[in-house]
VEXDREN-2710 file (C-alpha; in Angstrom, 1 decimal):
% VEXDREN-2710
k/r/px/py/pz
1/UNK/0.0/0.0/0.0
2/UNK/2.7/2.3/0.9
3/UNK/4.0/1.9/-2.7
4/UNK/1.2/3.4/-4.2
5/UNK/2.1/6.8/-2.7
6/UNK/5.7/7.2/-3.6
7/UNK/7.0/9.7/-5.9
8/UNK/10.7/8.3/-6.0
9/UNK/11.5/9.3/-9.4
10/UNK/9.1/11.5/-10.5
11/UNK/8.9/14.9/-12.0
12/UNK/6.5/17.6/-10.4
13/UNK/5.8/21.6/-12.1
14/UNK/3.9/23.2/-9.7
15/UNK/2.6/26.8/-10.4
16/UNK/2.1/29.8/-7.1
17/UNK/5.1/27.5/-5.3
18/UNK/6.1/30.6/-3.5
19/UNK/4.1/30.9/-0.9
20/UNK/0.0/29.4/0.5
21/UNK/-1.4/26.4/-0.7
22/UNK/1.3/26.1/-3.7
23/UNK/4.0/25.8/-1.1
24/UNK/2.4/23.2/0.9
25/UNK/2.1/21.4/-1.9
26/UNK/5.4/21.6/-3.4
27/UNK/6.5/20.6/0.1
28/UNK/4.2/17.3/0.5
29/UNK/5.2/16.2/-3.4
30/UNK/8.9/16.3/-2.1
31/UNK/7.9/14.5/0.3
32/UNK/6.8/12.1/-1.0
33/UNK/10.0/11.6/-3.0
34/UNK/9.2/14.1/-5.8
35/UNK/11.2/16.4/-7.6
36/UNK/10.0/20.0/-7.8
37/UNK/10.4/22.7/-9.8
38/UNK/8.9/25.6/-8.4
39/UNK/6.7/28.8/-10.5
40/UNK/6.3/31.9/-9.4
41/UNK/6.2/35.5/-10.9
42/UNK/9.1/36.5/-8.4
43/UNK/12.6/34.4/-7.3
44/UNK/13.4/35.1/-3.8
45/UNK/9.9/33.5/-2.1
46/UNK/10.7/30.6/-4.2
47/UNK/14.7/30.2/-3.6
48/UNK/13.2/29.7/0.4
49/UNK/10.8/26.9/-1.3
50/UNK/13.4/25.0/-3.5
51/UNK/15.5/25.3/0.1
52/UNK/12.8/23.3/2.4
53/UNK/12.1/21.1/-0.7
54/UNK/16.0/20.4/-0.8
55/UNK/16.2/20.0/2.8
56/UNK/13.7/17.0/2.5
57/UNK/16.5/15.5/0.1
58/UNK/14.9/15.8/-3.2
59/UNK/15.9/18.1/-5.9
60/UNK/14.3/22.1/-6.8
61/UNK/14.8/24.0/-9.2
62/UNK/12.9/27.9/-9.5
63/UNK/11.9/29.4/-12.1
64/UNK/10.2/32.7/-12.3
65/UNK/7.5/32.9/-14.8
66/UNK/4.1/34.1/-15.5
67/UNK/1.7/31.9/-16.0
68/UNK/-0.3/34.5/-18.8
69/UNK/2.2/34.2/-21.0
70/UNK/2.5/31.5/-23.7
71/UNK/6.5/32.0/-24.3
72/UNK/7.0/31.9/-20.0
73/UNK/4.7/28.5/-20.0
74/UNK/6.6/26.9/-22.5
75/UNK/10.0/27.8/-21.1
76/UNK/9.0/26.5/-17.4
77/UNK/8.1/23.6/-18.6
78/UNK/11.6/23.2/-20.7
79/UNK/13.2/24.5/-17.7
80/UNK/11.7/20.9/-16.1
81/UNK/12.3/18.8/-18.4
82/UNK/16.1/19.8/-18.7
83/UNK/16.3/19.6/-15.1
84/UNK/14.7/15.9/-14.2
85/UNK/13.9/14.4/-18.0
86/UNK/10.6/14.3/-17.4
87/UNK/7.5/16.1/-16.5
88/UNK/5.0/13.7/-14.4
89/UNK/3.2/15.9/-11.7
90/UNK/1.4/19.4/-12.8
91/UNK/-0.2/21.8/-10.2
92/UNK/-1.8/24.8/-11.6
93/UNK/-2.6/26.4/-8.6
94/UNK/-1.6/30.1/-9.6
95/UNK/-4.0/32.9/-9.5
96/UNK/-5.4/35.6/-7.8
97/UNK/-8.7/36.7/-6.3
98/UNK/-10.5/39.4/-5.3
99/UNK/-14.3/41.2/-4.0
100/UNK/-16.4/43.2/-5.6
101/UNK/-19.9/43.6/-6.3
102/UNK/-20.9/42.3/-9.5
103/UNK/-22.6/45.9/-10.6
104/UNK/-19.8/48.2/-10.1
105/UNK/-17.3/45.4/-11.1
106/UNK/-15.1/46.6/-13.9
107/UNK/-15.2/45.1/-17.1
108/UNK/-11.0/45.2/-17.4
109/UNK/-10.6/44.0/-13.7
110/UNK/-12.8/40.4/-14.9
111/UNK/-10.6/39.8/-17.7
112/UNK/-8.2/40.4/-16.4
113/UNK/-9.0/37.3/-12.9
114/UNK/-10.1/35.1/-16.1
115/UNK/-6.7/35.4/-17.7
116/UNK/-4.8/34.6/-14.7
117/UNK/-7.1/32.2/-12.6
118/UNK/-8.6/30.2/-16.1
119/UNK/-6.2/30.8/-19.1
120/UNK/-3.2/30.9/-17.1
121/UNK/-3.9/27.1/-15.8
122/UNK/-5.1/26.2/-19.5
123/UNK/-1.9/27.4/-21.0
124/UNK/0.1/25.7/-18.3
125/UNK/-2.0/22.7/-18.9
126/UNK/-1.6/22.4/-22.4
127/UNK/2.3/23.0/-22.3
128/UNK/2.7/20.4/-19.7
129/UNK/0.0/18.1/-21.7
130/UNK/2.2/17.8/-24.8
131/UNK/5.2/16.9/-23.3
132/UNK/3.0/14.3/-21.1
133/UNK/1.2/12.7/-24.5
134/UNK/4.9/12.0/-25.6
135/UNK/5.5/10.4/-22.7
136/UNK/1.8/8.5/-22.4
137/UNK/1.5/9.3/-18.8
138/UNK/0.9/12.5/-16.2
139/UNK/-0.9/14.0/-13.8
140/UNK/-2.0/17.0/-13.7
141/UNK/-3.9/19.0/-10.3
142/UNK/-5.8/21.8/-10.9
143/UNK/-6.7/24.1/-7.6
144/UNK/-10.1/25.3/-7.9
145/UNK/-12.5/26.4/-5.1
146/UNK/-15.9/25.3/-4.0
147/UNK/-17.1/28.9/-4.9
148/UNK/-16.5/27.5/-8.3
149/UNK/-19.8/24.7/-7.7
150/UNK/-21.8/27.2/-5.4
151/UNK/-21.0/30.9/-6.1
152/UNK/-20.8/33.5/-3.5
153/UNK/-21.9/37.1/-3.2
154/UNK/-19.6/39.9/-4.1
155/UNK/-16.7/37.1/-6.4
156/UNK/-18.4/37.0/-9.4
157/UNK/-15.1/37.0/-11.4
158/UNK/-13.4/34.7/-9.3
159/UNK/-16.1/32.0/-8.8
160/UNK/-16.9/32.1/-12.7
161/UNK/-13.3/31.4/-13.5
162/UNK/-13.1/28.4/-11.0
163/UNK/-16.1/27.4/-12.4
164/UNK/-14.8/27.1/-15.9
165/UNK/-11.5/25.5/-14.4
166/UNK/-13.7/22.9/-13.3
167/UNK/-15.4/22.5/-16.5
168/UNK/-11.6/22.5/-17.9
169/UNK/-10.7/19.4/-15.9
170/UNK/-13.7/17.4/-17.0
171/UNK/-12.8/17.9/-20.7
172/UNK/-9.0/17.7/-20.4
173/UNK/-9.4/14.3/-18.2
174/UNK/-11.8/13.3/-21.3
175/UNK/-9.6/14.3/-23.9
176/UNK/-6.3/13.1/-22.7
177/UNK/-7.3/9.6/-20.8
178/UNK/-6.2/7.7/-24.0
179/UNK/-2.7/8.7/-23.1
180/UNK/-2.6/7.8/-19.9
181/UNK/-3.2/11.3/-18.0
182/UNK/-5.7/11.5/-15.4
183/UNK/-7.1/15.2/-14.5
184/UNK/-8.5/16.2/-11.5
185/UNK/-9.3/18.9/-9.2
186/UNK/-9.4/19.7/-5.4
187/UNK/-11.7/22.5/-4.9
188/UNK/-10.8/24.0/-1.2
189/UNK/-13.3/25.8/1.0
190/UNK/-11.4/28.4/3.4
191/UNK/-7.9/27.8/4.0
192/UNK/-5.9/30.2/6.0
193/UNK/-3.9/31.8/3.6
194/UNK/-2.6/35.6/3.3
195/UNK/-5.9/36.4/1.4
196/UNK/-8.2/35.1/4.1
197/UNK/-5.7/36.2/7.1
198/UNK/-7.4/39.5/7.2
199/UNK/-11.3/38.5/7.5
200/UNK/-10.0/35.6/9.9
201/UNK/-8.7/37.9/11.8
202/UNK/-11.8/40.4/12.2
203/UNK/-14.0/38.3/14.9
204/UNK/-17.2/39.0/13.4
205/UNK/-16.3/37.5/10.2
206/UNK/-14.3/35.0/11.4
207/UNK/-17.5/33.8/13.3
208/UNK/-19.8/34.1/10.5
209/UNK/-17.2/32.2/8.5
210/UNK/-16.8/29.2/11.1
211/UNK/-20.8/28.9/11.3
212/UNK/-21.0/27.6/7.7
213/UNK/-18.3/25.0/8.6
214/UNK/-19.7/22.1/10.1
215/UNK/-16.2/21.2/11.4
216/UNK/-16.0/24.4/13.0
217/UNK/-12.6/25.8/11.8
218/UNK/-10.7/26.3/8.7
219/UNK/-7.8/24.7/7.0
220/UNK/-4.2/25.1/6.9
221/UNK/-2.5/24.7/3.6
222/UNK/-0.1/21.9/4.7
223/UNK/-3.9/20.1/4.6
224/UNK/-3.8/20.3/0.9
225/UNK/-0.5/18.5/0.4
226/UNK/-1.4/14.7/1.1
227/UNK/-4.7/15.1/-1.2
228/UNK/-2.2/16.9/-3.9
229/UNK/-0.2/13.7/-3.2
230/UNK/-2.9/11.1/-4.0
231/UNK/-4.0/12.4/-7.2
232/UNK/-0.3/12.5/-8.3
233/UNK/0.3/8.7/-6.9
234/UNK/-1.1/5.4/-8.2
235/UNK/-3.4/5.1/-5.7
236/UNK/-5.7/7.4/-7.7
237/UNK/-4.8/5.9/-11.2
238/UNK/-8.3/5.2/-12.0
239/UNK/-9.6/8.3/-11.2
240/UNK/-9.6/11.7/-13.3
241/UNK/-12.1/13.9/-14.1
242/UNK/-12.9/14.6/-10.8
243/UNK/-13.6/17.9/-8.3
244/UNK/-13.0/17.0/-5.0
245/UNK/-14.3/19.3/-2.1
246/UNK/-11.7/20.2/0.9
247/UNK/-14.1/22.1/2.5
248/UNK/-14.9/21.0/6.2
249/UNK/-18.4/20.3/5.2
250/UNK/-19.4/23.8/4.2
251/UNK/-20.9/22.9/0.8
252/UNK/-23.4/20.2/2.8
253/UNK/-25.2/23.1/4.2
254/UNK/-25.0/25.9/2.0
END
């Protein structure tokens, strides 16, 4: 059983490595025997991740990119191959987020979260695809939300894009099965990251936040990691085309 979880000798990309839920991840791949290159638009948050990665004995390698742009998507994942010969492991968990009410919501600002949040992680997808198709196998981890399956007041933008990432992962597990890559998605509920550190911190929302959560508290992002390990292990081989809810129970009740 242990076997099925080992990443001795694999290849991972993962995208927002710097810091949050991208870190954690980065960290639990390695530790499961993964190598890592790390993506992120700046090098010094990621020099301290390739540093904890290479403290856990497995090799990192950084690589500022942004995850918009065709030419930085296909050098990244060069950039991997190079370094390990193969790609196995994609995480597209870049992006950003941000409030606003839907009817003073700027027209520039929601292209602008769809480029990132949904075309970034299709580019970055379909980079990492091809060099998977050569090689008949992958896994690729899209990080979505559970805003992306429910909505939520006042993210319009941002639920709409994890919505269509969803959608993305059911059509790229579709398309690409015949090669041996399964795609899935873990769609998180609140973690404490530095975008929610702020309303955690105000007691009233914190409180209204906890209410919806039927375990009664949010995540941390080193929670992420060993579900980000399973779908990039055999021991989820014959799954793909999921969306898989790390929420606490908050979607039960909403």
């Amino acid at each position: 059983m242990k076997g099925w979880w080992d990443l001795t000798g694999k290849a991972a990309l993962v995208t927002g490595a710097s810091r949050g839920i991208g870190r954690a991840v980065a960290l639990a791949l390695a530790g499961a025997g993964a190598d890592v290159a790390c993506v992120a638009r700046t090098a010094p948050a990621l020099d301290e991740t390739a540093a904890a990665i290479g403290a856990l004995g497995r090799r990192a390698v950084t690589v500022p990119a942004d995850v918009t742009s065709g030419e930085h998507v296909e050098r990244m994942v060069r950039r991997t191959v190079d370094a390990f010969g193969r790609l196995d492991i994609l995480v597209n968990n870049a992006g950003v987020v941000f409030g606003r009410a839907a009817e003073t919501l700027d027209v520039a600002v929601w292209r602008g979260l769809l480029v990132v949040d949904l075309s970034g992680a299709f580019l970055c997808a379909q980079a990492a695809g091809r060099q998977m198709i050569a090689q008949r196998s992958g896994r690729i981890i899209n990080i979505g939300s559970i805003f992306g399956e429910l909505g939520t007041q006042g993210f319009a933008a941002y639920a709409a894009a994890k919505a269509g990432l969803h959608s993305l992962t059911r059509s790229l597990a579709y398309e690409w099965a015949r090669y041996g890559i399964t795609v899935n998605c873990i769609a998180p509920g609140y973690i404490r990251t530095d975008f929610n550190r702020p309303a955690l911190a105000n007691p009233e929302t914190r409180d209204r936040i906890l209410s919806r959560i039927p375990l009664g508290r949010v995540a941390e992002p080193e929670e992420v990691g060993p579900l980000a390990v399973y779908l990039a292990s055999d021991a989820s081989a014959f799954m793909t085309g999921q969306v898989l809810f790390l929420d606490g129970g908050q979607a039960m009740g909403w």
